[in-house]
N, C-alpha and C positions, 0 to 999 in steps of 0.2 A: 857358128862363129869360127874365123880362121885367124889363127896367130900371123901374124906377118911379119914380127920380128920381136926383141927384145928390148925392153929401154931397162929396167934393172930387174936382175935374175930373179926370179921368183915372188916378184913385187908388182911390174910393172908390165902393162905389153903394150903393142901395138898389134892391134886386132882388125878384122871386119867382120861387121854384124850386120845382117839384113834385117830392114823394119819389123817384118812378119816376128823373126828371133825377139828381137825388144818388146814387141807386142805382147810376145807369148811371157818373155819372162815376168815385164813387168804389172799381167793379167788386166791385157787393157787391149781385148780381141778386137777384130774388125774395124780396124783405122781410128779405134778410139784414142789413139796416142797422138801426139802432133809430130808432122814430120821434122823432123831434126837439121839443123843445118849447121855448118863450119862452126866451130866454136862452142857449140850448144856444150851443156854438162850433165848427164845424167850419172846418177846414185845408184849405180847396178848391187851395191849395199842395201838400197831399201829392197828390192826386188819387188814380190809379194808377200806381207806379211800375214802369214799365216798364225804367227803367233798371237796376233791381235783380235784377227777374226776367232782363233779359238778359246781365246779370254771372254771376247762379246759372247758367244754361245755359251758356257759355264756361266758364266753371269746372268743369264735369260734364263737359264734353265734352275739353279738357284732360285730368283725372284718368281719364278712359274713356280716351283714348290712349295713355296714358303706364301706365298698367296691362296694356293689351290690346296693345302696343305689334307683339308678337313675331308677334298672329294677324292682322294686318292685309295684309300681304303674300300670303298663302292664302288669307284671304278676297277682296280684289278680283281673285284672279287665279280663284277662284270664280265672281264677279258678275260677269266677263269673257266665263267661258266659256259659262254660263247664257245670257247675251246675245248669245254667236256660237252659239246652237243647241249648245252641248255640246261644240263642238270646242277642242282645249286648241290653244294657240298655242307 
């Protein structure tokens, strides 16, 4: 992105952005975005929310535990013994 000028100081600009840039910000790779034309508006506020996708994952990972709650205990004592070559402690 290039600054091209100012409309109010540290608020506002006049910019250029290439497609590829908006792409990339707004995590919508290989022409998945629609090309934009005179007037369009985009929310470079939303960008990519990362925060929401790492709500979804905590949330998944919760409801996987609390479901699988009871194989959790046999399984690390699984990945325990795998890692001491096979021997059960």
């Amino acid at each position: 992105m290039k600054i091209m000028g100012i409309i109010e100081p540290g608020r506002k600009y006049l910019a250029e952005v290439s497609q590829d840039e908006m792409e990339k910000f707004m995590n919508k790779y290989f022409r998945n975005m629609p090309r934009l034309e005179v007037g369009d508006t985009v929310d470079l506020g939303k960008g990519y929310d990362f925060l929401e996708q790492t709500r979804e994952v905590c949330w998944s990972v919760k409801e996987l535990i609390e479901k699988g709650s009871r194989y959790i205990g046999p399984l690390t004592e699984g990945i325990v013994m795998m890692a001491d070559g096979g021997k059960k402690k």
